[in-house]
KEDO-116738 format. One record per residue (C-alpha): residue number from 0; x, y, z; residue in one letter. Coordinates in steps of 0.25 Angstrom, whole numbers, plus 2048, in hexadecimal, padded with zeros to 3 digits. Example, Ala and Ser with C-alpha at 12.3 -4.5 7.8 and 13.67 -1.06 7.14 Angstrom:
// KEDO-116738
REC;0;831;7EE;81F;A
REC;1;837;7FC;81D;S
// end
This chain:
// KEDO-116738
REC;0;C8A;41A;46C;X
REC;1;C7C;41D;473;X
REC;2;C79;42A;479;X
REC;3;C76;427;486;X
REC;4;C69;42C;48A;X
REC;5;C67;436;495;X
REC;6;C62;42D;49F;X
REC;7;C6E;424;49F;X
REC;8;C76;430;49F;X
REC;9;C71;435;4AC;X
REC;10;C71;426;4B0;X
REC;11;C82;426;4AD;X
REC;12;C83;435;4B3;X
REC;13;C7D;42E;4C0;X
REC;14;C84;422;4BF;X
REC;15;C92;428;4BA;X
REC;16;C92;433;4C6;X
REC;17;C8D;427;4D1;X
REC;18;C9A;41F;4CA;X
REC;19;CA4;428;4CE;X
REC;20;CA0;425;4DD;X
REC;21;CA0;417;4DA;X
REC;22;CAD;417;4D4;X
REC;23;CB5;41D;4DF;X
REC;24;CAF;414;4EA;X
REC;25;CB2;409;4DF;X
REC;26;CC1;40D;4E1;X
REC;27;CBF;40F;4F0;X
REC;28;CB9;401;4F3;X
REC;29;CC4;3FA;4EB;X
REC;30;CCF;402;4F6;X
REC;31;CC5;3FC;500;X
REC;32;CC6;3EB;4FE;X
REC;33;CD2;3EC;507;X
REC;34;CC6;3EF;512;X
REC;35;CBC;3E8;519;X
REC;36;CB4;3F3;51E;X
REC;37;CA9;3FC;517;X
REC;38;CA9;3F8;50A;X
REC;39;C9C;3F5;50C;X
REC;40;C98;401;510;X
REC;41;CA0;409;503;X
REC;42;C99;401;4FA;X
REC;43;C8B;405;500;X
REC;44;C8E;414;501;X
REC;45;C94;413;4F2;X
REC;46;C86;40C;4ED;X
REC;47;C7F;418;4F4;X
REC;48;C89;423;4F0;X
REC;49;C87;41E;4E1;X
REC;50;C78;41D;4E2;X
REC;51;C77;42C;4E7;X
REC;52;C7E;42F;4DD;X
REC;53;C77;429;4D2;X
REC;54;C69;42C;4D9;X
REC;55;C6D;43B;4D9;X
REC;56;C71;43C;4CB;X
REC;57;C64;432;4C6;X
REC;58;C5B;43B;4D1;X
REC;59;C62;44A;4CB;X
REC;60;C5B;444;4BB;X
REC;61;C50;43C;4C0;X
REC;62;C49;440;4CB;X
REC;63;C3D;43B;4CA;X
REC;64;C3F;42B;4C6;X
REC;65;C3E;420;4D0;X
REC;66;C4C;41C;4D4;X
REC;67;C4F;40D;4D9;X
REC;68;C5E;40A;4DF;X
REC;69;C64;3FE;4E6;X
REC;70;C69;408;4F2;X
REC;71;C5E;411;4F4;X
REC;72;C51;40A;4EF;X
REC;73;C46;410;4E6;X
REC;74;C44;421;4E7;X
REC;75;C36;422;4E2;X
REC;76;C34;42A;4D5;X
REC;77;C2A;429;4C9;X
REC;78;C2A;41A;4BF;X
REC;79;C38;41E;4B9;X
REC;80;C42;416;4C2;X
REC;81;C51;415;4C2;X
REC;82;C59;40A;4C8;X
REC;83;C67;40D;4CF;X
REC;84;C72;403;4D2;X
REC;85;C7B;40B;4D9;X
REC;86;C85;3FF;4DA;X
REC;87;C83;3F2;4D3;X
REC;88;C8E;3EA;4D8;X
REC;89;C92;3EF;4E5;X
REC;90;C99;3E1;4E9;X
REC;91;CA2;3E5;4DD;X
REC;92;CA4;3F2;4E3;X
REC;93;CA8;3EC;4F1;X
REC;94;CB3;3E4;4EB;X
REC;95;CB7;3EF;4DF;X
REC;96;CB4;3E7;4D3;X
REC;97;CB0;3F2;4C9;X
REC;98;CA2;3EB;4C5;X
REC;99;C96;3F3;4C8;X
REC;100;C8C;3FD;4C5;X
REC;101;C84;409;4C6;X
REC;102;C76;404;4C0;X
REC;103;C6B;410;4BC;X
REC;104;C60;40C;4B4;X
REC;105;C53;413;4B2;X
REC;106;C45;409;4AF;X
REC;107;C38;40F;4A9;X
REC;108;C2B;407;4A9;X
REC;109;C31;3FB;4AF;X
REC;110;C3B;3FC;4A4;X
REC;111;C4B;3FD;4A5;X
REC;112;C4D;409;49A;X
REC;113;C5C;40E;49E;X
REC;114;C66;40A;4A9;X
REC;115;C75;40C;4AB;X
REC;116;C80;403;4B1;X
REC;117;C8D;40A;4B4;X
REC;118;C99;404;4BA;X
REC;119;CA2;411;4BE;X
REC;120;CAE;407;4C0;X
REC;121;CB1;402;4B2;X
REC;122;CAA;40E;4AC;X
REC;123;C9F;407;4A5;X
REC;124;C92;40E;4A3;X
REC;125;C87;404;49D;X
REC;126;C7B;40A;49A;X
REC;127;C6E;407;493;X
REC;128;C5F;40E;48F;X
REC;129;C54;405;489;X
REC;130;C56;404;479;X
REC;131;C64;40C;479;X
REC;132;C6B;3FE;47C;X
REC;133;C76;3FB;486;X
REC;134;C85;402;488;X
REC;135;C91;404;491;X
REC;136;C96;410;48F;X
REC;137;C97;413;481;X
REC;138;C96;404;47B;X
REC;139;C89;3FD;476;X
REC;140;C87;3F2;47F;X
REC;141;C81;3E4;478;X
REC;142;C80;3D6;47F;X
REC;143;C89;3CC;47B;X
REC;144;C87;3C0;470;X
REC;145;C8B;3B5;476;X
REC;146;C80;3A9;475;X
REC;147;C87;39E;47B;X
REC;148;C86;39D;489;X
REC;149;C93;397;48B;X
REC;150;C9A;3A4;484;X
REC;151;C91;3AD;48E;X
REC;152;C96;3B5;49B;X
REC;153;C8B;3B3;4A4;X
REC;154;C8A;3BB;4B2;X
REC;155;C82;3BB;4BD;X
REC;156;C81;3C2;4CB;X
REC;157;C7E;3BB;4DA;X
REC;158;C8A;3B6;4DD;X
REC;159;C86;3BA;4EB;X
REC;160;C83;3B0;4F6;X
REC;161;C77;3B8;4F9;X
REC;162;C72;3BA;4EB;X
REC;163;C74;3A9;4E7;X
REC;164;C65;3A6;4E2;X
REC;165;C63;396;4E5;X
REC;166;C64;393;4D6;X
REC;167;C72;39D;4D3;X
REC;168;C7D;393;4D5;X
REC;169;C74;388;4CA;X
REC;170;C73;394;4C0;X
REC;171;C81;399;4C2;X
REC;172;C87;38A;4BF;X
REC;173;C7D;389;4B2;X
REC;174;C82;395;4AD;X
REC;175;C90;393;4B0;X
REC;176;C91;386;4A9;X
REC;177;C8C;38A;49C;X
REC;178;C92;39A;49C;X
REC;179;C9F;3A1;498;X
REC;180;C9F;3A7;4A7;X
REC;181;C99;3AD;4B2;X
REC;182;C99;3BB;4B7;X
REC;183;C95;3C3;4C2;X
REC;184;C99;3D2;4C1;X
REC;185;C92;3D4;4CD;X
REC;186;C88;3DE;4C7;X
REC;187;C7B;3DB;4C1;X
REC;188;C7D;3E8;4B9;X
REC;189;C8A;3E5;4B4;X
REC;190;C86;3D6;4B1;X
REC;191;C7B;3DD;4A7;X
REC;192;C85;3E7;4A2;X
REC;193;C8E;3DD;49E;X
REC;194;C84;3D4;499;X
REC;195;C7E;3DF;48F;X
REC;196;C8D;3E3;48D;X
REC;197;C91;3D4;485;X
REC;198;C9A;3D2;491;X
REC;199;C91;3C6;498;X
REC;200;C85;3BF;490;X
REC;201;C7D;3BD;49A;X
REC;202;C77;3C1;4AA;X
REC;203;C6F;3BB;4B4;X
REC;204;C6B;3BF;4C2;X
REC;205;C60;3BF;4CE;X
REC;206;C5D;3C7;4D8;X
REC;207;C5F;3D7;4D3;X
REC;208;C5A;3E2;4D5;X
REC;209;C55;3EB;4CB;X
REC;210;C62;3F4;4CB;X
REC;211;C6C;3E9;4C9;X
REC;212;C66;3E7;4BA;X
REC;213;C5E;3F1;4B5;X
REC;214;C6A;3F9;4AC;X
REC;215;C6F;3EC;4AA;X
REC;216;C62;3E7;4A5;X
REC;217;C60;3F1;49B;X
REC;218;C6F;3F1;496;X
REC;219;C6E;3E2;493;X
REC;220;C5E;3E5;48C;X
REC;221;C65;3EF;484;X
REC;222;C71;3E8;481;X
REC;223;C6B;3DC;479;X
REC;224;C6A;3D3;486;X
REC;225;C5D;3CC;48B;X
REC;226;C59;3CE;49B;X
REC;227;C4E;3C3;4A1;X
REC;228;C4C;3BF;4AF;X
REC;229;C55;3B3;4B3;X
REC;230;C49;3A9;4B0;X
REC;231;C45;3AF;4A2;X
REC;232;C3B;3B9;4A5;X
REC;233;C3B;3C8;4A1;X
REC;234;C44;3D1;4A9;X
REC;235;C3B;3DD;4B2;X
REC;236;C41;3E7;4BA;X
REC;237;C3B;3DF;4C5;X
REC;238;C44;3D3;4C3;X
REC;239;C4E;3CD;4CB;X
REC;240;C54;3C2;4C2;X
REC;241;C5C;3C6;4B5;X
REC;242;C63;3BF;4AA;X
REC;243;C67;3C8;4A0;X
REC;244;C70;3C2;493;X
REC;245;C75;3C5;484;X
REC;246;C66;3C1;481;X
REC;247;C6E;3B4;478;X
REC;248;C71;3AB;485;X
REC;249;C64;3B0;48E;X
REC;250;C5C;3A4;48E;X
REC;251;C68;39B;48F;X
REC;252;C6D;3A1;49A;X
REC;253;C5F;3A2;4A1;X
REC;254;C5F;393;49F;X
REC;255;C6A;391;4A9;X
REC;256;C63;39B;4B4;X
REC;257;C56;393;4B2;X
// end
């Protein structure tokens, strides 16, 4: 087992005490599906209770670094920065499906060098720092095997109306025809867990932000995975566009997105 370092731990210390809040409105918003009414509003006051949360604890060990979250924008501090998801897959948490995640990650130089994804529901803590590889709570994480694209679990995101791109539905059917499956966990965090977990072999997705895939990012890197933009180029913080895969079936599956 890798001894985590101390930044990760701080990282799970924020993430674990934000989790609690996030589990009990969890349970909450389950009760509420028999209603119409402010759910809406729930679900936004969770995102900002988590995210003080986290921002206290991250703020309490690291007072001085740049801090960038989806709620509360940038709070300007020296070159180090660190990336907050309070909620990646809120639309999962409206309807109680237990698929989302608190994403920390800290970047240096432009560089992704640790970042968490923690999804307080199922009690999995994945985690990652730059050349200590990829795990879920005590377990090495290693991408799958699988070279064939018709063995392969393939997921995307944008199912949408509002996030279709003019060319989603042609690339979906491309991949469909010649895959195992689709899936859409309706995370981009969890989509890259999975992947550098073995559980799906491959990722592809546009329009993100930044703290949609920057622990994932790293988790897949270190788990043996290959991240490119959709159209082949090198992945940079700046990007919007991702395919990430098991490194053995990227260019095939770029192939069908092209």
């Amino acid at each position: 087992m890798q001894i985590q370092p101390p930044i990760i731990n701080i990282f799970e210390k924020a993430s674990r005490k934000a989790g609690r809040i996030l589990t009990r409105d969890f349970g909450e918003i389950e009760n509420l599906q028999i209603k119409s009414k402010g759910v809406g509003n729930f679900v936004t006051n969770t995102d900002l209770k988590v995210e003080s949360i986290i921002l206290e604890t991250l703020q309490y060990y690291f007072p001085d670094v740049t801090y960038i979250s989806e709620e509360k924008g940038k709070i300007k501090g020296n070159k180090d920065v660190i990336i907050i998801d309070p909620i990646d897959g809120t639309t999962n948490l409206i309807h109680g499906i237990p698929f989302l995640g608190i994403v920390i990650s800290k970047i240096t130089n432009g560089m992704i060098t640790d970042g968490i994804i923690f999804n307080p529901i199922m009690n999995e803590f994945f985690w990652a720092s730059k050349g200590k590889g990829a795990w879920c709570n005590d377990k090495r994480l290693r991408v799958s095997q699988r070279q064939n694209l018709e063995d392969c679990i393939i997921a995307t995101g944008g199912y949408q109306i509002d996030r279709i791109y003019p060319n989603y539905l042609n690339e979906l059917n491309n991949i469909s025809e010649k895959c195992a499956g689709i899936r859409n966990m309706g995370s981009a965090a969890l989509n890259l867990a999975y992947l550098a977990s073995g559980k799906i072999d491959g990722y592809w997705e546009k329009n993100l932000n930044l703290w949609d895939v920057s622990s994932g990012v790293l988790l897949v890197n270190e788990a043996g995975g290959k991240i490119s933009e959709t159209e082949g180029a090198n992945w940079e913080i700046s990007s919007k566009n991702i395919l990430a895969t098991n490194s053995l079936i990227h260019n095939k599956l770029q192939d069908k997105i092209s």
